[in-house]
N, C-alpha and C positions, 0 to 999 in steps of 0.2 A: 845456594845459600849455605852458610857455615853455621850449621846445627849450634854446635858445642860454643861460638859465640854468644846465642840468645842467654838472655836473663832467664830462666825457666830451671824448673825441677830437673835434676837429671834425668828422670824417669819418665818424666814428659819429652827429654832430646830422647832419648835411648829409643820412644817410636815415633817420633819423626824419623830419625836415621833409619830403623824397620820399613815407613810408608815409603821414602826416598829409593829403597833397596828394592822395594815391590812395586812398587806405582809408576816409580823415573822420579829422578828429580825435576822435570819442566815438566810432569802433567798436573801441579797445582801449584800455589802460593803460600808461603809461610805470611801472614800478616803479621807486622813487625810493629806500626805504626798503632795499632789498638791497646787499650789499656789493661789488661787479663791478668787474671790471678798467675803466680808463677806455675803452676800446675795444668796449666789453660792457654791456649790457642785457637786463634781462629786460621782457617785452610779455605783458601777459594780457589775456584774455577782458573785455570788459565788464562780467558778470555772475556770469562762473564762473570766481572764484578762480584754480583750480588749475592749468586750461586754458590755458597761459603758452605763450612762446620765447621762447628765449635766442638774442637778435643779439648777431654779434659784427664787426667787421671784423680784429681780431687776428689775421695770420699767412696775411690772402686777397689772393690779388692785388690791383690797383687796381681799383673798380672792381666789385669781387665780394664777398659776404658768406656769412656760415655762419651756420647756425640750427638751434638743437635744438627739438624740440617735444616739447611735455609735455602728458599727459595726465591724469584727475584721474582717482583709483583705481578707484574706480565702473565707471570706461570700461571697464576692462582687468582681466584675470588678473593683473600681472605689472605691475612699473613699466617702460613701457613709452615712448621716447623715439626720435623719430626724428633723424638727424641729416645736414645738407646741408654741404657744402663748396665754393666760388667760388660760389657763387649769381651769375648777373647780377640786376639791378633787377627785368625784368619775372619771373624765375621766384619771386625775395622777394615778391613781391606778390603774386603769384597763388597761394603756399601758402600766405602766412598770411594772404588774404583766407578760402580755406577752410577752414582752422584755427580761424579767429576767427569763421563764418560770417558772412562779410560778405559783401550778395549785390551789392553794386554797385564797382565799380574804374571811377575818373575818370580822364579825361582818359586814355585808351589810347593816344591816339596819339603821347601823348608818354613813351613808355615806350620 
């Protein structure tokens, strides 16, 4: 998907292009069809729907993001959401590589 097309804050493409660069571009989904604040995005699973997070840079310092995670009913008793606040880069990436199980993160050192 072509980041720099979305309607979104630059600052929200700038880590998308980051997760793209660490993650793979095919081990999640840019949701495109959902209605989100331009600073806001929903990321799901490759293959399991439901299995989403919600990035956001709205309201994080520079530099730091927030993220809900979702899981799909099955998973859980209970709808069940986890939620981060100032994230830096390398902890975004290292939760929703295993959210998303994704078992390889590129380029470390530049994290």
């Amino acid at each position: 998907m072509n980041v720099w097309a979305l309607d979104k804050d630059p600052t929200l493409k700038h880590v998308l292009l980051l997760l793209q660069d660490h993650l793979g571009e095919a081990e999640f989904i840019i949701e495109t069809s959902a209605d989100t604040h331009a600073s806001a995005v929903f990321l799901r699973h490759r293959s399991e729907p439901e299995l989403r997070a919600y990035l956001y840079t709205l309201g994080q310092a520079a530099g730091r993001y927030g993220l809900h995670l979702e899981y799909p009913e099955a998973m859980t008793t209970m709808n069940l959401i986890d939620a981060y606040e100032n994230l830096p880069l390398r902890s975004l990436v290292d939760i929703l590589a295993v959210h998303f199980d994704i078992h390889e993160i590129r380029q470390l050192s530049r994290l």
